[in-house]
PDB file of N, CA, C and O in Angstrom, chain B, residues numbered from 101:
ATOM      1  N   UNK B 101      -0.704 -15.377  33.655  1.00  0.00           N
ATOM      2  CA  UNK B 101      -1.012 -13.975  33.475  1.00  0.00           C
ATOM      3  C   UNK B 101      -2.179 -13.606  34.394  1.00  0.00           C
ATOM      4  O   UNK B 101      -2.983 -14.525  34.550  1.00  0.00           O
ATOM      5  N   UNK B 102      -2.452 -12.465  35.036  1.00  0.00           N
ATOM      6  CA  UNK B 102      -3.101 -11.707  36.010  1.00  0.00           C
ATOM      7  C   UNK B 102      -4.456 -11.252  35.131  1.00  0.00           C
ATOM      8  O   UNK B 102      -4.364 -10.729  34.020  1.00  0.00           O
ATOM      9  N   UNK B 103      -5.630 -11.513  35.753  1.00  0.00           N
ATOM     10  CA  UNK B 103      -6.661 -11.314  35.314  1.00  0.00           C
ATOM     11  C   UNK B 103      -7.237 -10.514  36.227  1.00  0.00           C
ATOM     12  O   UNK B 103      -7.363 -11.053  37.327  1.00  0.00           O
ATOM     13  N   UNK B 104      -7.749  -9.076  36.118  1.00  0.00           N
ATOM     14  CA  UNK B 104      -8.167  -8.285  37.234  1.00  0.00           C
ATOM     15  C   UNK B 104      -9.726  -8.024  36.790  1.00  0.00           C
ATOM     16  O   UNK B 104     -10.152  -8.085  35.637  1.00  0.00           O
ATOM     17  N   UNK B 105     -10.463  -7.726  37.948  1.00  0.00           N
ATOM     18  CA  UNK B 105     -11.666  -7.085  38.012  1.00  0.00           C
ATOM     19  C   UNK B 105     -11.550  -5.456  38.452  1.00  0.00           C
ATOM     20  O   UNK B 105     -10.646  -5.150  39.229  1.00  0.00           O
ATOM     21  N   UNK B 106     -12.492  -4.383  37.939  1.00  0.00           N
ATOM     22  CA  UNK B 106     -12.627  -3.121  38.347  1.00  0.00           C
ATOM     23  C   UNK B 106     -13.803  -2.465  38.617  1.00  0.00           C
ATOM     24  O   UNK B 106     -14.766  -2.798  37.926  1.00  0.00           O
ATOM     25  N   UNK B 107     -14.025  -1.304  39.754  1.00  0.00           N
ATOM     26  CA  UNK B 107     -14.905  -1.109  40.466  1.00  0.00           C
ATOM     27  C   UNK B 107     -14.912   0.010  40.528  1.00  0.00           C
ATOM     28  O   UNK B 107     -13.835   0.521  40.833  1.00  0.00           O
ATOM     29  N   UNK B 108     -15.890   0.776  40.322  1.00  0.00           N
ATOM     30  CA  UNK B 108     -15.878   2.511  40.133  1.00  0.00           C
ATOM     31  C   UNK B 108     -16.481   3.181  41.297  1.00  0.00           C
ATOM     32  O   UNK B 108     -17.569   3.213  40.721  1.00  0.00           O
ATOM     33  N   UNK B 109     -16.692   3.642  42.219  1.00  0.00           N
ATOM     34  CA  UNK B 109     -17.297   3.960  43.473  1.00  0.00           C
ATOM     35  C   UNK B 109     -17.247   5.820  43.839  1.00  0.00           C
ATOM     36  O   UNK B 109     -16.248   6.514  43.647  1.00  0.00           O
ATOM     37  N   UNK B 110     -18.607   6.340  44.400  1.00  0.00           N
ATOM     38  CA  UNK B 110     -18.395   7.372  44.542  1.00  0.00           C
ATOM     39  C   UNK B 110     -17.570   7.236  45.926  1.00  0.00           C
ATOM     40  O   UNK B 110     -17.254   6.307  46.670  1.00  0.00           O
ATOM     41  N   UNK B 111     -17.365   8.774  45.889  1.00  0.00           N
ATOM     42  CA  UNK B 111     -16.281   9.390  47.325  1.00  0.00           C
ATOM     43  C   UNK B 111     -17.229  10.389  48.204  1.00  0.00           C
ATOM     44  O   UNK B 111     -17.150  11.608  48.053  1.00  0.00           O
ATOM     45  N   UNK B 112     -17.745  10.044  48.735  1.00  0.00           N
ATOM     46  CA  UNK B 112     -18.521  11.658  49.154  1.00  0.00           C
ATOM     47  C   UNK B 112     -17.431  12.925  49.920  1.00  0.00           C
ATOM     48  O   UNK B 112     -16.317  12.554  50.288  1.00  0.00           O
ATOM     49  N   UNK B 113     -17.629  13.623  50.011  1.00  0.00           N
ATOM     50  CA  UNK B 113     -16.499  14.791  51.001  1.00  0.00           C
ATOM     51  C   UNK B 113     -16.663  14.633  52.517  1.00  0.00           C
ATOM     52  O   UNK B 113     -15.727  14.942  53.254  1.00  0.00           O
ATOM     53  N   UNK B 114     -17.472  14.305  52.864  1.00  0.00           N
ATOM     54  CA  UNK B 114     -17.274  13.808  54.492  1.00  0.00           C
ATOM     55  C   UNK B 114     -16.767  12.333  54.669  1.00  0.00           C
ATOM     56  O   UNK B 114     -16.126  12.143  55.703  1.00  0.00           O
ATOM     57  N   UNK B 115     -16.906  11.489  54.019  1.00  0.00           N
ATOM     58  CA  UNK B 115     -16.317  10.097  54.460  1.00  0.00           C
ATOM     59  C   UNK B 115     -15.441   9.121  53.288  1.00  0.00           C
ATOM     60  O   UNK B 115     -15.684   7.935  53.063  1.00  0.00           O
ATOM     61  N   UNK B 116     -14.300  10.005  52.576  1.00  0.00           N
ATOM     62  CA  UNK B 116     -13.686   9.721  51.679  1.00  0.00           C
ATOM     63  C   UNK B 116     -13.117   7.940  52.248  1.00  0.00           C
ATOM     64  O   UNK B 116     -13.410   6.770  52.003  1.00  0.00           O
ATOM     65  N   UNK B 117     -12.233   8.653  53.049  1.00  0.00           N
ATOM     66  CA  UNK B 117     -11.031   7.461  53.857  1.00  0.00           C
ATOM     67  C   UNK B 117     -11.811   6.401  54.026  1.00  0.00           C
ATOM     68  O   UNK B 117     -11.472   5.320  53.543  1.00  0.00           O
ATOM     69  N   UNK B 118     -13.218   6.571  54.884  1.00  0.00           N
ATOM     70  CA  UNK B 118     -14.020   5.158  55.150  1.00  0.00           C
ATOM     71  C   UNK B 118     -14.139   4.510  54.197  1.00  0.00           C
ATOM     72  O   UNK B 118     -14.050   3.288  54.320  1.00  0.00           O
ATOM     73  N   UNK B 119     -14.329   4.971  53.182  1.00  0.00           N
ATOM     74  CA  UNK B 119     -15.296   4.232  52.044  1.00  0.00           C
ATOM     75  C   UNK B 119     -13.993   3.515  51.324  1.00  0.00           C
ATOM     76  O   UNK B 119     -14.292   2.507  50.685  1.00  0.00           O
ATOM     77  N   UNK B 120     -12.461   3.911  51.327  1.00  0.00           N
ATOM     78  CA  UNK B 120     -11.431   3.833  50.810  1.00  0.00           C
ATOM     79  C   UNK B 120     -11.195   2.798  51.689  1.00  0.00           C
ATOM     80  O   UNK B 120     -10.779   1.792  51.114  1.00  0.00           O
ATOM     81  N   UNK B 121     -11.307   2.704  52.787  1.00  0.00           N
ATOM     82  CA  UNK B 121     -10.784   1.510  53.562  1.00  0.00           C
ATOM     83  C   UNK B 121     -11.118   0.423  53.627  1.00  0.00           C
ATOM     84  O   UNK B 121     -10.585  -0.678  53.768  1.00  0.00           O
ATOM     85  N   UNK B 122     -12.933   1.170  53.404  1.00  0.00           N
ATOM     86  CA  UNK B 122     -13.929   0.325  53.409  1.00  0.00           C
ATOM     87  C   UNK B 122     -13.926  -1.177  52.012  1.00  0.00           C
ATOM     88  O   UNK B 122     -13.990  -2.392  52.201  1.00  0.00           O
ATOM     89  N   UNK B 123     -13.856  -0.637  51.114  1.00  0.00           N
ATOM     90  CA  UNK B 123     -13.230  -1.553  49.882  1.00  0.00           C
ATOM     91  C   UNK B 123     -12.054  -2.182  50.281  1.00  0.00           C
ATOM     92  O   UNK B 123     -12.072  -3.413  50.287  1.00  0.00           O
ATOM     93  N   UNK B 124     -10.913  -1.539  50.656  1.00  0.00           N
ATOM     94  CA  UNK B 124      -9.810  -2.061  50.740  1.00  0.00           C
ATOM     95  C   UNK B 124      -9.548  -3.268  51.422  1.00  0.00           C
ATOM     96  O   UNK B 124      -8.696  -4.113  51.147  1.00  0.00           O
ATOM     97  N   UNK B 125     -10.589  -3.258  52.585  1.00  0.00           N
ATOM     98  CA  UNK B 125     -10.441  -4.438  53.759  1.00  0.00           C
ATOM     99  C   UNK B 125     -11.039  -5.460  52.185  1.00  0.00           C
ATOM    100  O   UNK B 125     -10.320  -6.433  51.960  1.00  0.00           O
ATOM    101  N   UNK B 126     -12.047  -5.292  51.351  1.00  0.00           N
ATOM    102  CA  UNK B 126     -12.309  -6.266  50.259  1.00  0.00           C
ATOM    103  C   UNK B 126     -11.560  -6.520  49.323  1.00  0.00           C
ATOM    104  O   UNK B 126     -12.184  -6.673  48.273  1.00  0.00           O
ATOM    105  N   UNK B 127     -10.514  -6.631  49.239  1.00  0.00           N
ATOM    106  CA  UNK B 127      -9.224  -6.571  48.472  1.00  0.00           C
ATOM    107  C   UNK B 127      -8.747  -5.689  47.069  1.00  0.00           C
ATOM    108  O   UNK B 127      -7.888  -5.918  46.218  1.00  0.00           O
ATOM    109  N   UNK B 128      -9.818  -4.469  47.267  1.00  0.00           N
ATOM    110  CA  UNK B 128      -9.692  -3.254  46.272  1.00  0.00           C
ATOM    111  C   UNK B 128      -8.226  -2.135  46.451  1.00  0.00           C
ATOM    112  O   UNK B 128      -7.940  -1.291  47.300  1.00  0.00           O
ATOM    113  N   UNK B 129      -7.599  -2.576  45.332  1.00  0.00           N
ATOM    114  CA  UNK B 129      -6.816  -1.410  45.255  1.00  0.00           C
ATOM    115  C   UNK B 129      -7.429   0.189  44.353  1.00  0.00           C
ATOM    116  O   UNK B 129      -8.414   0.278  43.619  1.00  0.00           O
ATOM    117  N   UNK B 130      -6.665   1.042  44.658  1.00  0.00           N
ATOM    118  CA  UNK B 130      -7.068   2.025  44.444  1.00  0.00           C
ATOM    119  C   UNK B 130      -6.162   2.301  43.137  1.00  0.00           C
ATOM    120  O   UNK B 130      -4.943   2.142  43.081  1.00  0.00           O
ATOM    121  N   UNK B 131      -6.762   2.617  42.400  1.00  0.00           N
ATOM    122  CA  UNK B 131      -6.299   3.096  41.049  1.00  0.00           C
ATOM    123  C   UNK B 131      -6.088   4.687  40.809  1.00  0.00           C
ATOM    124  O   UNK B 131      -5.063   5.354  40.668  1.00  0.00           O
ATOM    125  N   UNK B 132      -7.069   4.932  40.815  1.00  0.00           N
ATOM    126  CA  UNK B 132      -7.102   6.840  40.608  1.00  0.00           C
ATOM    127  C   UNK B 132      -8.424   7.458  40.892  1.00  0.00           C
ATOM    128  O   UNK B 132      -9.511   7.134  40.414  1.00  0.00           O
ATOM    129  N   UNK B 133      -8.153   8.414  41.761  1.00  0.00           N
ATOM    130  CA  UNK B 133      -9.529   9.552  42.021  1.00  0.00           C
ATOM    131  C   UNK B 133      -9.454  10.549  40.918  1.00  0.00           C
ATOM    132  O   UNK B 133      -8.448  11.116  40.489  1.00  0.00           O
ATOM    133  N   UNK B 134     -10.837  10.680  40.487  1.00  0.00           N
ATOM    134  CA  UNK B 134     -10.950  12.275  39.897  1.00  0.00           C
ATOM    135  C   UNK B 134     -12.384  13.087  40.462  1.00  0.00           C
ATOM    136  O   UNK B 134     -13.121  12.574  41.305  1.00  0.00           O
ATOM    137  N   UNK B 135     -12.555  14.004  40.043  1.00  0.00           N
ATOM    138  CA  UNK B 135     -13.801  14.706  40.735  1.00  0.00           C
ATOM    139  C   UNK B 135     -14.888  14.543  40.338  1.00  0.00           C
ATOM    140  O   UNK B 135     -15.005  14.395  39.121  1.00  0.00           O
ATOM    141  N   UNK B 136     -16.091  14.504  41.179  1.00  0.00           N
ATOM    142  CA  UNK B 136     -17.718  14.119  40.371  1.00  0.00           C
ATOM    143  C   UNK B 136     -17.404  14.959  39.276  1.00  0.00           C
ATOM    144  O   UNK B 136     -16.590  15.851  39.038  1.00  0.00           O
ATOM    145  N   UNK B 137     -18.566  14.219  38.533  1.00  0.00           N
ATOM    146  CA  UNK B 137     -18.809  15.273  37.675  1.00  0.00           C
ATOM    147  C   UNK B 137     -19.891  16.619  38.149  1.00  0.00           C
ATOM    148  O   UNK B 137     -19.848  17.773  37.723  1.00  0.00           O
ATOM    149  N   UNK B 138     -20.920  15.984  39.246  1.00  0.00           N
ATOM    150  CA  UNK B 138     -21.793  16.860  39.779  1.00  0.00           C
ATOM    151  C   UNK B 138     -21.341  17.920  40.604  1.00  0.00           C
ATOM    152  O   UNK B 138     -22.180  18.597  41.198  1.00  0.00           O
ATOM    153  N   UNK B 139     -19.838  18.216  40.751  1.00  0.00           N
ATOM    154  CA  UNK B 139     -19.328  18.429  42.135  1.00  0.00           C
ATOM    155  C   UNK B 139     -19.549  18.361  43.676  1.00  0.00           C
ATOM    156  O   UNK B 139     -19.312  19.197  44.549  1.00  0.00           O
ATOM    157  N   UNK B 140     -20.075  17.110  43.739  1.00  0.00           N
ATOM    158  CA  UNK B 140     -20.235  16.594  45.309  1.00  0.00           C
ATOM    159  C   UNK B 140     -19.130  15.334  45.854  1.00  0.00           C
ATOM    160  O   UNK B 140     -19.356  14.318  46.511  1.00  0.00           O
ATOM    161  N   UNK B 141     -17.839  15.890  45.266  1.00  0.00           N
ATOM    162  CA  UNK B 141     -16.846  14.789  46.042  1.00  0.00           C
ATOM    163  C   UNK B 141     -16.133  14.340  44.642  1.00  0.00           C
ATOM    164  O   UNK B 141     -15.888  15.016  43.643  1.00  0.00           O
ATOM    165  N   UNK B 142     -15.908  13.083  44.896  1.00  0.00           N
ATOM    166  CA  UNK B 142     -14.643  12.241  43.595  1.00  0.00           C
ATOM    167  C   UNK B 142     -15.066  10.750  43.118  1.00  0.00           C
ATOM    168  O   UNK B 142     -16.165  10.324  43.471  1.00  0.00           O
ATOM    169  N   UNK B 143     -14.638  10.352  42.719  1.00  0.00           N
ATOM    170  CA  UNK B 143     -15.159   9.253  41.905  1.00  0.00           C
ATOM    171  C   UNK B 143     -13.910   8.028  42.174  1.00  0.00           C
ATOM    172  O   UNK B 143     -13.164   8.287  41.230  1.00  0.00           O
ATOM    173  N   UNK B 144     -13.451   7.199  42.697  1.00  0.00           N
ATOM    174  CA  UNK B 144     -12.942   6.041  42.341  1.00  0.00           C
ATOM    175  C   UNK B 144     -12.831   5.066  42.156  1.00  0.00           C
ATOM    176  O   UNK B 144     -13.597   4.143  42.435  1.00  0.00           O
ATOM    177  N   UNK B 145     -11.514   5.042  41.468  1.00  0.00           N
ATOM    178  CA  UNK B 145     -11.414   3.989  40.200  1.00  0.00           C
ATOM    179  C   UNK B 145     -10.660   2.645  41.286  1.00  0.00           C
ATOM    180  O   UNK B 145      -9.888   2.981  42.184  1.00  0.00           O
ATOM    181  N   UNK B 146     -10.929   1.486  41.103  1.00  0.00           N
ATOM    182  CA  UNK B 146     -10.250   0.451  42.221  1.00  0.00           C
ATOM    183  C   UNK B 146     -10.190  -0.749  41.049  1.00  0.00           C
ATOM    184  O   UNK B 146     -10.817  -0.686  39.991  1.00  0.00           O
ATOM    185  N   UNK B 147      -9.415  -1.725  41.400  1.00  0.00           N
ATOM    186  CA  UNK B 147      -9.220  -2.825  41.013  1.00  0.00           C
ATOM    187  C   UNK B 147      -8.541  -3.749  42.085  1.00  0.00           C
ATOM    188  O   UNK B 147      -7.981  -3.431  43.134  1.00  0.00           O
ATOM    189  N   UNK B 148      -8.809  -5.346  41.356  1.00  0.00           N
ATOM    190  CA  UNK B 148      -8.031  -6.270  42.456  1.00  0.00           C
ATOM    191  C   UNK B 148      -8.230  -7.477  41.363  1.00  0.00           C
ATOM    192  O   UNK B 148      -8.951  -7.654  40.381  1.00  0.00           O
ATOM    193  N   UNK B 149      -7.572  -7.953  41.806  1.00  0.00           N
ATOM    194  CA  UNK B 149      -7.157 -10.026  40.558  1.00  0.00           C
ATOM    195  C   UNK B 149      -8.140 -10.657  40.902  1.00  0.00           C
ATOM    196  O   UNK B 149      -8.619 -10.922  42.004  1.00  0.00           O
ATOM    197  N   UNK B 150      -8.486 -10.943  39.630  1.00  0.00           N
ATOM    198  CA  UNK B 150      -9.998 -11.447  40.121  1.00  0.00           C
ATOM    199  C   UNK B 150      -9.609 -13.225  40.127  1.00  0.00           C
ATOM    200  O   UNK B 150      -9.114 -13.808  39.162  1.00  0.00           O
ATOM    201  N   UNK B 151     -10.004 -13.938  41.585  1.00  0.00           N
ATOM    202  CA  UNK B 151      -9.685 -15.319  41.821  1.00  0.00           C
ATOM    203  C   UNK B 151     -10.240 -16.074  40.591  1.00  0.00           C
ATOM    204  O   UNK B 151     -11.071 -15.737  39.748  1.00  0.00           O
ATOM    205  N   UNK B 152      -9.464 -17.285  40.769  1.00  0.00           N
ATOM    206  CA  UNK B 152      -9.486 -18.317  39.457  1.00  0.00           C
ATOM    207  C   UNK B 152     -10.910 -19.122  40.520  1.00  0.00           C
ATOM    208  O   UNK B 152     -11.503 -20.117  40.104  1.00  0.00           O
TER     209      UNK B 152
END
């Protein structure tokens, strides 16, 4: 059975994609964006299997 780790990260509005890629090259999948709560951008949600 799959044991995952999760990672919550802001988004700012100028450099969403980087920061999205930026994790991703670290083996973060992307789960779901929603919006700050402050309204300065989005919030995401990432996960990845966390090694034995």
């Amino acid at each position: 059975m799959s044991k995952w780790e999760y990672f919550i990260t802001p988004l700012p509005l100028h450099t969403p994609g980087a920061v999205l890629n930026m994790h991703g090259e670290e083996g973060w999948e992307l789960v779901q964006i929603t919006p700050a709560p402050n309204g300065t951008g989005a919030v995401a949600y990432m996960k990845r299997e966390k090694s034995q």
